[in-house]
C-alpha positions as CSV (number, residue, x, y, z in Angstrom):
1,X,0.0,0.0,0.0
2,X,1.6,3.5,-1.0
3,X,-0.1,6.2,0.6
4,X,2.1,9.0,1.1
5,X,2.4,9.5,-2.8
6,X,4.8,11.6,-4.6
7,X,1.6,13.1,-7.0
8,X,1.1,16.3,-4.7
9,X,4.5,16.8,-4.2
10,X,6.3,19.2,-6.1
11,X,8.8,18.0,-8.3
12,X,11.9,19.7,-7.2
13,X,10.8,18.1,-3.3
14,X,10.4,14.9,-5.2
15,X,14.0,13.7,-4.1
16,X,14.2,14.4,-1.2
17,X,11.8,12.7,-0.2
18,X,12.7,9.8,-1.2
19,X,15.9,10.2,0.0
20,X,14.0,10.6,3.4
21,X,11.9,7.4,2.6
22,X,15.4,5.4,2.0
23,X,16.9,6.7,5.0
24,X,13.3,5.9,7.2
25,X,13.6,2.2,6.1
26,X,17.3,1.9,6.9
27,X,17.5,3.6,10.2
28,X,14.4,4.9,11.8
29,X,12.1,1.6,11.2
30,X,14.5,-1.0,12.8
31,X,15.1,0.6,16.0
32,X,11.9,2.5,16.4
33,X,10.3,0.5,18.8
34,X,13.7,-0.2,20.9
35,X,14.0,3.9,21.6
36,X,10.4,3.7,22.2
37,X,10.8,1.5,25.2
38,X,14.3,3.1,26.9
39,X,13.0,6.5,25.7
40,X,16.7,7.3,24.9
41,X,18.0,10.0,22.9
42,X,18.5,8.7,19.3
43,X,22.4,10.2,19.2
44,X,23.2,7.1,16.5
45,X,20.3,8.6,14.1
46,X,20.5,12.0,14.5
47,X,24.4,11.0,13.5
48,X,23.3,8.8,10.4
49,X,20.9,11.9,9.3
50,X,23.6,14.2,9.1
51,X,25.9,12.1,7.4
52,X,22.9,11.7,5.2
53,X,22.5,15.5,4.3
54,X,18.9,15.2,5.9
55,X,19.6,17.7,9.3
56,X,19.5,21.2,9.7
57,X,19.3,21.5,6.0
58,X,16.7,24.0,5.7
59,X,19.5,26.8,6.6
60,X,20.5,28.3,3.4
61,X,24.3,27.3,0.8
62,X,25.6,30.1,1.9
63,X,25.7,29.4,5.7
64,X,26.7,25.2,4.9
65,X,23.3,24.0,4.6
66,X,21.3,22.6,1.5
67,X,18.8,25.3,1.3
68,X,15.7,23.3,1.6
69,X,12.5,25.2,0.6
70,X,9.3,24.6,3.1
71,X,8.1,22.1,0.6
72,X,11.0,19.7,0.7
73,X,11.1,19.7,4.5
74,X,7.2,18.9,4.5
75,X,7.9,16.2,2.1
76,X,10.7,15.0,4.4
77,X,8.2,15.2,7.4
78,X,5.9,12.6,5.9
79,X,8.5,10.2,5.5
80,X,10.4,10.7,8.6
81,X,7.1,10.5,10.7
82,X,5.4,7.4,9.2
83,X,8.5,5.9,10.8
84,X,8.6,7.0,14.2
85,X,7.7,10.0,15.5
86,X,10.0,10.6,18.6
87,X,12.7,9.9,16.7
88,X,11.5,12.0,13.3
89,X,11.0,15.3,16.2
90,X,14.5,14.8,16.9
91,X,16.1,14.8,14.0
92,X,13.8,18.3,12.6
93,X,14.5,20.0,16.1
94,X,18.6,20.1,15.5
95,X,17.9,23.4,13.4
96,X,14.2,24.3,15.0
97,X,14.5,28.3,15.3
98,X,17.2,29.0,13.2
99,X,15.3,29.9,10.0
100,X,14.6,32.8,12.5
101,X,18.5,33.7,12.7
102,X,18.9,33.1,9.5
103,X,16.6,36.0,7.9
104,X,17.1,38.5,10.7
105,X,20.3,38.3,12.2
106,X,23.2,40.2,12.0
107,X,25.7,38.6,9.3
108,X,28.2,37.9,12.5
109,X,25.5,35.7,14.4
110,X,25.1,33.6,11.2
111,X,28.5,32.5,10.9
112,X,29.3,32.3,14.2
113,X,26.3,30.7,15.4
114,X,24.0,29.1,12.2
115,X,27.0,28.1,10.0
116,X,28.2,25.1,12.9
117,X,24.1,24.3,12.8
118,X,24.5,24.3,9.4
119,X,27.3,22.2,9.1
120,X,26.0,19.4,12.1
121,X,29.0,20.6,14.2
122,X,26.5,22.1,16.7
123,X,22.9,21.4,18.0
124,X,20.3,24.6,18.9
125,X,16.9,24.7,19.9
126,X,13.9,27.4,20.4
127,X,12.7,28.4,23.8
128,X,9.3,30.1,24.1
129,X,7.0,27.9,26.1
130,X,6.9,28.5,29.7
131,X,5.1,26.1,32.5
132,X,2.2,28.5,32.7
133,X,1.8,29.5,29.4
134,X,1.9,27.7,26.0
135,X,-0.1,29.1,22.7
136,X,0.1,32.5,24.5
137,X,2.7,34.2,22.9
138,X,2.1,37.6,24.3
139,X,1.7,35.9,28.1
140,X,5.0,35.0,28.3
141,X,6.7,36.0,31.5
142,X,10.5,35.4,31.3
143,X,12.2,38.8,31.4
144,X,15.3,40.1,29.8
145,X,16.5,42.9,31.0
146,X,19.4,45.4,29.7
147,X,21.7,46.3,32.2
148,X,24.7,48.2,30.8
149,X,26.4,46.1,27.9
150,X,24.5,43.1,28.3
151,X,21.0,41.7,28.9
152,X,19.8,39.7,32.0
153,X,17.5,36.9,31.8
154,X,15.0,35.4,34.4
155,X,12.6,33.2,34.1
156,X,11.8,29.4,33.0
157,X,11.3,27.9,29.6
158,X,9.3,24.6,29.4
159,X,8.8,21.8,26.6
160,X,12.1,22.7,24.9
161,X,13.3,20.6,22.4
162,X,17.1,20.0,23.0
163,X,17.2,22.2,26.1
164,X,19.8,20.3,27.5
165,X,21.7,19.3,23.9
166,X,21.6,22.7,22.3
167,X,24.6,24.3,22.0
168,X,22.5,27.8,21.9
169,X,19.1,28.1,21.4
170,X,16.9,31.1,20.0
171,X,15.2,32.4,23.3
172,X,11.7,34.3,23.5
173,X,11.8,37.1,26.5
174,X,9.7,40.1,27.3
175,X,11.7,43.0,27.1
176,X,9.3,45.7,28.1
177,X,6.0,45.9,29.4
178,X,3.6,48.6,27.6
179,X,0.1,47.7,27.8
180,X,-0.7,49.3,24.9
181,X,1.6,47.6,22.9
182,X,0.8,44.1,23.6
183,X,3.0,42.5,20.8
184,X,5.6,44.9,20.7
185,X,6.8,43.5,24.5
186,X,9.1,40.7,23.1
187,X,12.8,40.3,21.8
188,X,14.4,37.0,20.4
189,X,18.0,36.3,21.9
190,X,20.9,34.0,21.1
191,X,21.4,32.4,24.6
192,X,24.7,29.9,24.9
193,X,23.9,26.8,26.8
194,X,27.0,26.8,28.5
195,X,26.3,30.9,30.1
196,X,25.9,30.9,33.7
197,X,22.7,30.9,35.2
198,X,21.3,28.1,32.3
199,X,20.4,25.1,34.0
200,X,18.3,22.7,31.8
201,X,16.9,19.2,32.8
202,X,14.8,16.7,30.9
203,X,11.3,16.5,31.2
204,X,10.4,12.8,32.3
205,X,8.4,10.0,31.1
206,X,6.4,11.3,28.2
207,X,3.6,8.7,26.8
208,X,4.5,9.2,23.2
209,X,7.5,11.1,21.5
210,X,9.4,9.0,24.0
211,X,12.9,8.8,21.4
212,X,12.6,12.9,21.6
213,X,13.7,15.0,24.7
214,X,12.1,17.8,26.1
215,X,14.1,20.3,28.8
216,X,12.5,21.8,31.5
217,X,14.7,25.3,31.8
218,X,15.7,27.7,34.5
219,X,17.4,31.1,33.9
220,X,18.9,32.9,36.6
221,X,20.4,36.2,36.3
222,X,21.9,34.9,32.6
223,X,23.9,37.3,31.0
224,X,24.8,37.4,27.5
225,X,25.9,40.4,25.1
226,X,23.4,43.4,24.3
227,X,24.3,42.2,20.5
228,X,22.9,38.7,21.2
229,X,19.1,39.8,20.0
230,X,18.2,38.4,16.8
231,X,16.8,41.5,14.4
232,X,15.5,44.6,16.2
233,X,14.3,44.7,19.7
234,X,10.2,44.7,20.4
235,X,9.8,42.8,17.2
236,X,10.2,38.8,18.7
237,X,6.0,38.3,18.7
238,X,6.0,39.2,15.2
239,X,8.9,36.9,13.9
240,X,7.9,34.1,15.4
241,X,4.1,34.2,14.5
242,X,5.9,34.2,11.1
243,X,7.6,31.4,11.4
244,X,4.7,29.5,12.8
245,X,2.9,30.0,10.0
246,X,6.2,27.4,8.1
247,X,6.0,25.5,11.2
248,X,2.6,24.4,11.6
249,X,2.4,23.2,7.5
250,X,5.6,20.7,8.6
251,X,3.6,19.7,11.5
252,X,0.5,18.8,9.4
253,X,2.9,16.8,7.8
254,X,3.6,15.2,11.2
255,X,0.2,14.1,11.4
256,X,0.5,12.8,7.6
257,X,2.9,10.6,8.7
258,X,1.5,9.4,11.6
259,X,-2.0,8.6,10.3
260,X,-0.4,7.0,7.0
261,X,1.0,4.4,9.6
262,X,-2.1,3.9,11.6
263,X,-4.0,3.5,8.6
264,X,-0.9,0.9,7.0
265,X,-1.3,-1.2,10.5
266,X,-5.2,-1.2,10.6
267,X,-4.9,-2.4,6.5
268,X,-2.3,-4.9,7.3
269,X,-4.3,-6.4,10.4
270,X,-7.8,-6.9,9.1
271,X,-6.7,-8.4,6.0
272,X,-5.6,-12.3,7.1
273,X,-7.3,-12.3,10.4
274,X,-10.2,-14.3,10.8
275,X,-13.0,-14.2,12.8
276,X,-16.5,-15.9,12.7
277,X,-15.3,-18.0,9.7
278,X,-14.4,-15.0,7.8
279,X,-12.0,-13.0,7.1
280,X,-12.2,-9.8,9.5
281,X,-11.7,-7.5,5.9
282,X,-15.0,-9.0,4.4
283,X,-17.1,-7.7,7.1
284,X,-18.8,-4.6,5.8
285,X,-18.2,-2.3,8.8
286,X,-14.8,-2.9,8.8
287,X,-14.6,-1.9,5.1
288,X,-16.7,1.0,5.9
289,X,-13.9,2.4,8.9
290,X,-11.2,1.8,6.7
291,X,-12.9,3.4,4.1
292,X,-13.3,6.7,5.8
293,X,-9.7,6.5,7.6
294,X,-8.5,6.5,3.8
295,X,-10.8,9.2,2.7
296,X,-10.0,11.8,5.7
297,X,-6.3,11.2,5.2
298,X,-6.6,12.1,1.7
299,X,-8.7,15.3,2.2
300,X,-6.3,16.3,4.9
301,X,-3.0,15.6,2.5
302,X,-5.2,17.8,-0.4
303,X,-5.3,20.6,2.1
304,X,-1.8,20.2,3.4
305,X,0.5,20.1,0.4
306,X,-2.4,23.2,-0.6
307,X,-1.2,25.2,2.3
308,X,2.3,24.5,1.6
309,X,2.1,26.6,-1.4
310,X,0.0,29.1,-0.2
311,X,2.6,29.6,2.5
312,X,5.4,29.2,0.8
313,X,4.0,32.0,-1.5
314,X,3.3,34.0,1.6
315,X,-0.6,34.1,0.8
316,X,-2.8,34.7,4.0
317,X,-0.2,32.3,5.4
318,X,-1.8,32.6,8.8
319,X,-5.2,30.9,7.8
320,X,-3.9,28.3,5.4
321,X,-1.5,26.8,8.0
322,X,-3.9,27.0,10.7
323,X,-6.2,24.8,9.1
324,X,-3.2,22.4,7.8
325,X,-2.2,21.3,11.8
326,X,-5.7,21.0,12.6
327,X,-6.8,19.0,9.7
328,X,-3.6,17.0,9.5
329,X,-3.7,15.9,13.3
330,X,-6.8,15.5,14.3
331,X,-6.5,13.2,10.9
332,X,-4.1,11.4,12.5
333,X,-5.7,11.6,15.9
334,X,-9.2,9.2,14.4
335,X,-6.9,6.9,12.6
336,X,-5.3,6.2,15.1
337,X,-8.1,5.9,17.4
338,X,-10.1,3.6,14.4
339,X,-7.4,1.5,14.2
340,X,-6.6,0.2,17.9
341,X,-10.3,-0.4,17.7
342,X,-9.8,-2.4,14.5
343,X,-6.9,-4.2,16.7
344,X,-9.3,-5.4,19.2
345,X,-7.5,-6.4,22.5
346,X,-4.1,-6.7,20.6
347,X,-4.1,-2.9,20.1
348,X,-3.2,-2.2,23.8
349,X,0.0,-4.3,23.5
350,X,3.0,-2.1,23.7
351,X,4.7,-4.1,21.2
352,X,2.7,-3.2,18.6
353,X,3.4,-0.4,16.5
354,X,-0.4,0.7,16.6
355,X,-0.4,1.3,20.1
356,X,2.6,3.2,20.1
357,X,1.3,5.5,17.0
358,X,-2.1,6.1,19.2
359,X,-0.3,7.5,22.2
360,X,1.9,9.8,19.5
361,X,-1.1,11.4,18.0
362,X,-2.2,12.9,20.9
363,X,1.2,15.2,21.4
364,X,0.9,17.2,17.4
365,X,-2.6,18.5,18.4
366,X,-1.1,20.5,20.9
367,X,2.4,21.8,20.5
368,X,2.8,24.8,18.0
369,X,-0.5,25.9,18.7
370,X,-2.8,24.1,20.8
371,X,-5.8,23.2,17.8
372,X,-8.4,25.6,19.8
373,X,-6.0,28.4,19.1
374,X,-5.8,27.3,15.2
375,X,-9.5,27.3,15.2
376,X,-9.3,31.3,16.2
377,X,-6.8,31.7,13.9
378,X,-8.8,30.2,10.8
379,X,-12.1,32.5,11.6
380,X,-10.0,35.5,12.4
381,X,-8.3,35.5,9.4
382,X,-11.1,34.1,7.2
């Protein structure tokens, strides 16, 4: 069964993508269930995907990278997350902010701090979240503060990707607090992992994603050079709602992936099975489920690979990639769903690949957006 087909795609994303699908089969589907279980940090991937061109290669030729349009990493999404998607997050989070650094920083910052990125000598990471506050970007409390030469930083930073195994990551702080200016509050900063005062610890024991790591982060008095902000002070709330907008296409893409393998394992199972003297794939209701697990994942792909353009062509980007992540994971989210129920009893095993796709679903519909904010998004900007 093919159903992550190269007919939507674009044909200049066509190779990578299968590129990604080789590299998938060779060193993502083997172990995929092993870093399930010890929840360990994939290091031996992430390794084979940079030797494989396939990391951090969204940041431009001219900074080391491959230059990979928002298309091609889509494309690579799909792939990466049919797979597994713990270990698929890991290996798009190596370079996750530093599109950000790459079209408004200062020419220094890029090739002292995107180039290594770039080139997989160094990993970064992007810090908004906070333990209180998630889709609100304009809640954020973490403060950064100038004090002479340099800024200060207090606060906490939660659900960061490669908090502890960043080498820097692209840091989201309010920087002044004008009530009448609710956007304008916030500044992006390059913050070193290794500057004093950044203390980072993994967030434990997640029920899906388990092969990708999470930090929990605590700033205290961190100091780092007034030239550290990324573009112009005030302006952090509007960059990243930009990049968002690229961001929440891929993660459609997530939930491409994710429901193309719930509805492979619900296929595979009902067809050989017997129950009541037939097979389980002759009984009408079954073909009926599987019928609309195919259908929804189709409309949602339509829509997705639609947005990509319209994104990519910066046309009412907002809107389009809104409804991309909800359609795409909530896809994901009844596939999965329909298929443990197609699994009967078998579906709660945690050997099986359905059960571990069910509990992965549940993690796209939130991050980047919770869906309920995406739903705002889509009538505000109708």
């Amino acid at each position: 069964m093919e159903l992550l087909t190269e007919d939507v795609v674009p044909e200049r994303a066509r190779d990578v993508k299968q590129e990604a699908r080789e590299f998938a089969a060779e060193h993502i589907e083997p172990v995929a269930a092993d870093y399930y279980e010890s929840g360990e940090y994939p290091w031996e991937v992430l390794e084979a995907g940079m030797d494989a061109g396939l990391v951090a290669q969204d940041i431009g030729e001219e900074y080391g990278g491959r230059g990979l349009d928002l298309e091609e990493i889509l494309a690579m999404a799909e792939e990466f997350y049919r797979a597994d998607a713990g270990i698929a997050l890991t290996l798009q989070l190596a370079s996750f902010g530093a599109e950000m650094l790459e079209e408004y920083g200062a020419d220094w910052q890029k090739e002292e701090y995107l180039r290594p990125v770039a080139e997989n000598e160094q990993l970064t990471g992007l810090a908004v979240s906070e333990p209180e506050t998630g889709s609100d970007l304009a809640g954020m409390e973490t403060t950064a503060e100038k004090d002479g030469d340099e800024w200060v930083i207090n606060g906490e930073k939660y659900w960061i990707g490669n908090g502890v195994e960043a080498d820097w990551v692209t840091l989201y702080a309010r920087t002044d607090d004008d009530e009448n200016d609710r956007y304008g509050n916030f500044s992006l900063f390059i913050v070193p992992t290794d500057t004093d005062g950044y203390d980072a610890e993994h967030i434990p024991e997640k029920m899906g994603f388990r092969a990708s790591k999470q930090a929990h982060i605590h700033l205290n008095d961190v100091r780092i050079p007034e030239d550290h902000v990324i573009g112009t002070e005030g302006t952090g709330f509007y960059m990243l709602a930009d990049f968002f907008n690229h961001g929440r296409v891929v993660v459609g893409g997530h939930g491409l992936g994710l429901a193309a393998a719930a509805i492979e394992e619900a296929y595979d199972f009902t067809h050989g099975r017997q129950a009541f003297g037939r097979d389980v794939s002759e009984f009408q209701k079954v073909q009926h489920i599987l019928a609309d697990m195919r259908t929804e994942f189709e409309a949602a792909r339509s829509l997705n690979w639609r947005a990509a353009e319209k994104v990519a062509n910066n046309d009412n980007s907002g809107f389009w990639a809104a409804q991309a992540k909800v359609k795409s994971t909530e896809t994901a989210t009844m596939c999965a769903e329909r298929g443990m129920q197609l699994h009967g009893g078998r579906s709660v095993l945690t050997e099986n690949r359905i059960s571990r796709v069910y509990r992965d679903v549940r993690i796209p519909v939130i991050y980047e957006g919770a869906n309920e904010i995406q739903r705002n998004l889509i009538y505000g900007q109708w």
